[in-house]
C-alpha positions as CSV (number, residue, x, y, z in Angstrom):
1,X,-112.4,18.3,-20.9
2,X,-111.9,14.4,-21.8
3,X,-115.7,13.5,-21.8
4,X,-115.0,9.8,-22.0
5,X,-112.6,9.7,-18.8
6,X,-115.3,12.1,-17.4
7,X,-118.1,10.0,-18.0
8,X,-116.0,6.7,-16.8
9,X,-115.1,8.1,-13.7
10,X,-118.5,9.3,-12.7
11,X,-120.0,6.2,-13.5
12,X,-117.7,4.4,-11.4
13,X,-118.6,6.7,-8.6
14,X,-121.7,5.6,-9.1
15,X,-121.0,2.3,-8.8
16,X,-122.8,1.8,-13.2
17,X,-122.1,0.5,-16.2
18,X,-122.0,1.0,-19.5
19,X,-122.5,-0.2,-22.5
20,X,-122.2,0.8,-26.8
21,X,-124.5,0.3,-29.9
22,X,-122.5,1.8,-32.7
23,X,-123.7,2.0,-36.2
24,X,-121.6,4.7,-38.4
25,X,-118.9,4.8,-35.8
26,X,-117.7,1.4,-36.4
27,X,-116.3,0.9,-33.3
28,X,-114.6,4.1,-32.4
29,X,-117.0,5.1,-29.6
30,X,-115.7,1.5,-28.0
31,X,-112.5,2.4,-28.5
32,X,-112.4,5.7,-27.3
33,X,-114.4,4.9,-23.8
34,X,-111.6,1.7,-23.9
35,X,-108.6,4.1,-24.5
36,X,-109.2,5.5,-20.4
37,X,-107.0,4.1,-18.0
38,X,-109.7,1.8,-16.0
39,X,-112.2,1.9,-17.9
40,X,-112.9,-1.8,-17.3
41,X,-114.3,-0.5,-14.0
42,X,-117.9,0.3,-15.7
43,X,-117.4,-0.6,-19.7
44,X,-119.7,-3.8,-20.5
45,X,-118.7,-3.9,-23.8
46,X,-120.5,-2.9,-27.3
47,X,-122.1,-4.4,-30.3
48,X,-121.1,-2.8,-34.0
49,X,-124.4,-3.0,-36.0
50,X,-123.7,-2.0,-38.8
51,X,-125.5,-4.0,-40.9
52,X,-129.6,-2.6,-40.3
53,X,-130.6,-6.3,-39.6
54,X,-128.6,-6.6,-36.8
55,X,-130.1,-3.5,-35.4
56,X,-133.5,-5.8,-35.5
57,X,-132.0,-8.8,-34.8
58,X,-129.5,-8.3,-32.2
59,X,-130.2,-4.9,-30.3
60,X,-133.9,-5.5,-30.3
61,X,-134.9,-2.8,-32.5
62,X,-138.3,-2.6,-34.1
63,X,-138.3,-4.0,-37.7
64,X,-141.2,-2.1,-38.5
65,X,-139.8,1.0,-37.6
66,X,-136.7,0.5,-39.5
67,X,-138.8,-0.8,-42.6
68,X,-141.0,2.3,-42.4
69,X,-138.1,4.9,-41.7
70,X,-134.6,3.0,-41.6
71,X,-132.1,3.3,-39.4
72,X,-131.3,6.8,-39.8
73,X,-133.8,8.0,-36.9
74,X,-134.0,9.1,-34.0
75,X,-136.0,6.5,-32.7
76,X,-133.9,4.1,-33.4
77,X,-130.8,5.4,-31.7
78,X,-133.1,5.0,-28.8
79,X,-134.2,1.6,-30.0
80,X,-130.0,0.6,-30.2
81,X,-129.5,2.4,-26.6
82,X,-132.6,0.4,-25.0
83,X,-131.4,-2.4,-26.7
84,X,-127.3,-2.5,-26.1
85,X,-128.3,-2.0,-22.0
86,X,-130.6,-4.9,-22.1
87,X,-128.7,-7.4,-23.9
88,X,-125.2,-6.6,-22.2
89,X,-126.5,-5.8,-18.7
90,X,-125.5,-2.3,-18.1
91,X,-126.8,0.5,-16.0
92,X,-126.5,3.0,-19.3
93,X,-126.6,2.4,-23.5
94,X,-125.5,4.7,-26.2
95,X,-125.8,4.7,-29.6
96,X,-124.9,6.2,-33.0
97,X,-126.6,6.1,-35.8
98,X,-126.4,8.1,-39.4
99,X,-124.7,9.1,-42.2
100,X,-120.8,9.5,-42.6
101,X,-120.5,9.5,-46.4
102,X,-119.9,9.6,-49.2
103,X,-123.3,9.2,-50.3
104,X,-127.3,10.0,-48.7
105,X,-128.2,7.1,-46.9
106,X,-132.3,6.7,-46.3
107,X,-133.1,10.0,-47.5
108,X,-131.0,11.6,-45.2
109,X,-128.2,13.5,-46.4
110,X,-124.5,12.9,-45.2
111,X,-123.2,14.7,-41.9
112,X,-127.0,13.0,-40.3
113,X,-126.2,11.7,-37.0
114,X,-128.7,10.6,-34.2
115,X,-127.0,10.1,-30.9
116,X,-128.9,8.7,-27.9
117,X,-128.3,7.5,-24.1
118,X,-131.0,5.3,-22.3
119,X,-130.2,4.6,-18.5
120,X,-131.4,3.6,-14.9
121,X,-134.9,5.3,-14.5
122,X,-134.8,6.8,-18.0
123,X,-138.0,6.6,-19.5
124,X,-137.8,6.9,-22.9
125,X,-133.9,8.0,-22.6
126,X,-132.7,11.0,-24.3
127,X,-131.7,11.1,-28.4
128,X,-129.8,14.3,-30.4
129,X,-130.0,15.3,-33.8
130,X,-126.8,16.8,-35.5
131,X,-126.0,17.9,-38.8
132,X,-122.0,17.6,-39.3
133,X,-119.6,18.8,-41.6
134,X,-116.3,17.5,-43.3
135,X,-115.4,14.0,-44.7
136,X,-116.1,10.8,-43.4
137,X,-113.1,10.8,-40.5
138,X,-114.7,13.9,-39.3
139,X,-118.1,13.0,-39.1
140,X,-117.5,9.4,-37.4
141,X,-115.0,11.5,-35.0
142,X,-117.6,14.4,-34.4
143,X,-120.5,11.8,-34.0
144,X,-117.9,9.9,-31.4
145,X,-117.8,13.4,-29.3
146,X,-121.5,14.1,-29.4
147,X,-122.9,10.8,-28.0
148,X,-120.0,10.9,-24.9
149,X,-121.1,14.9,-24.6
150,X,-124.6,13.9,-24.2
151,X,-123.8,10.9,-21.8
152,X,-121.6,13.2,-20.1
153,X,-125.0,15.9,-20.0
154,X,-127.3,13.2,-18.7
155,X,-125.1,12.0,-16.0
156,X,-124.3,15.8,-14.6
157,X,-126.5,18.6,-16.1
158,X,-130.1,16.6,-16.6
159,X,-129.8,13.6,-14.4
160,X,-133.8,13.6,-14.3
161,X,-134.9,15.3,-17.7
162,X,-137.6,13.2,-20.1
163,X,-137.2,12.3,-23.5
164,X,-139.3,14.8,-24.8
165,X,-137.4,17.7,-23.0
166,X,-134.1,16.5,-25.3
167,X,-135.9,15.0,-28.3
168,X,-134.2,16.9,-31.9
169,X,-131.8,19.1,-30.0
170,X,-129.2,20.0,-32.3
C-alpha cells in the first residue's frame, strides 16, 4: 500500500487539499507526497520549521506552549497542523515533530516523534505518539510513514473521530 498516492488520490476525489508542517523530517514528507504522479491536484505546499521560532512565528504555534514544553509535544504537532492549513489554504495539515538523533532533544529521548493531521470539521484534529528505533535515516523515514498512515486513517477508517479518541496512540 503507497499511503501517499493513496491519500492523494482520495483527496482529489474529494475535491481537498493538502498541505505540510515538517519539523525533524526536513522536507521528506514534501517530498514523498510530491514524488506521486499528480500530486499537484491537491498538494498546497509545505513549510520546513525547523528552527522552534518558526514554529511560533510562522505556523502560528503558541510561544508559551513551546517555552513551557518545547516542540517536542503533542500539542504542538497539532499547533503545526492547525497552523500549515491556515496559512497555505488547504482543506487538511500534517505535521512532524521530534527527535531523530543523535542526541535527547527537550527531555525527550531520540526515536520521539508526534505526528498529527488537522482537517475540514476536525475539531481539535488527531496527533500520534511513536517511539522509533534505528539511526537518524530511519527515524526521519519511519516518522515520514506514520504521519501519511495516520492521514491515510483519518481520511478512510475515522473520517469523524475526536481528538481525544486518537490523542497518545502509539
Amino acid at each position: 500500500m503507497d499511503d501517499a498516492a493513496d491519500v492523494l488520490e482520495e483527496l482529489a476525489r474529494r475535491g481537498g487539499s493538502l498541505a505540510v508542517a515538517e519539523s525533524l523530517t526536513g522536507g521528506l514528507v514534501a517530498a514523498r507526497v510530491t514524488d506521486v504522479p499528480g500530486a499537484s491536484r491537491v498538494f498546497r505546499g509545505s513549510v520546513t520549521a525547523y528552527a522552534t521560532v518558526l514554529k511560533r512565528d510562522v505556523l502560528g504555534v503558541d510561544g508559551d506552549l513551546l517555552d513551557a514544553r518545547g516542540a517536542v509535544d503533542p500539542e504542538v504537532a497539532l499547533g503545526m497542523a492547525g497552523g500549515v492549513r491556515r496559512a497555505l489554504g488547504a482543506d487538511w495539515g500534517i505535521a512532524t515533530t521530534g527527535v531523530a538523533g543523535p542526541a535527547p532533544q527537550d527531555g525527550k529521548p531520540v526515536g520521539t516523534v508526534f505526528v498529527a493531521v488537522v482537517g475540514p470539521g476536525r475539531g481539535a484534529g488527531a496527533v500520534r505518539e511513536f517511539h522509533l528505533e534505528g539511526d537518524r535515516t530511519a527515524v526521519r523515514g519511519a516518522a515520514v510513514h506514520a504521519v501519511l498512515g495516520l492521514l491515510r486513517d483519518e481520511l478512510f477508517a475515522n473520517g469523524g473521530a475526536a481528538y481525544g479518541e486518537h490523542y497518545g496512540e502509539i
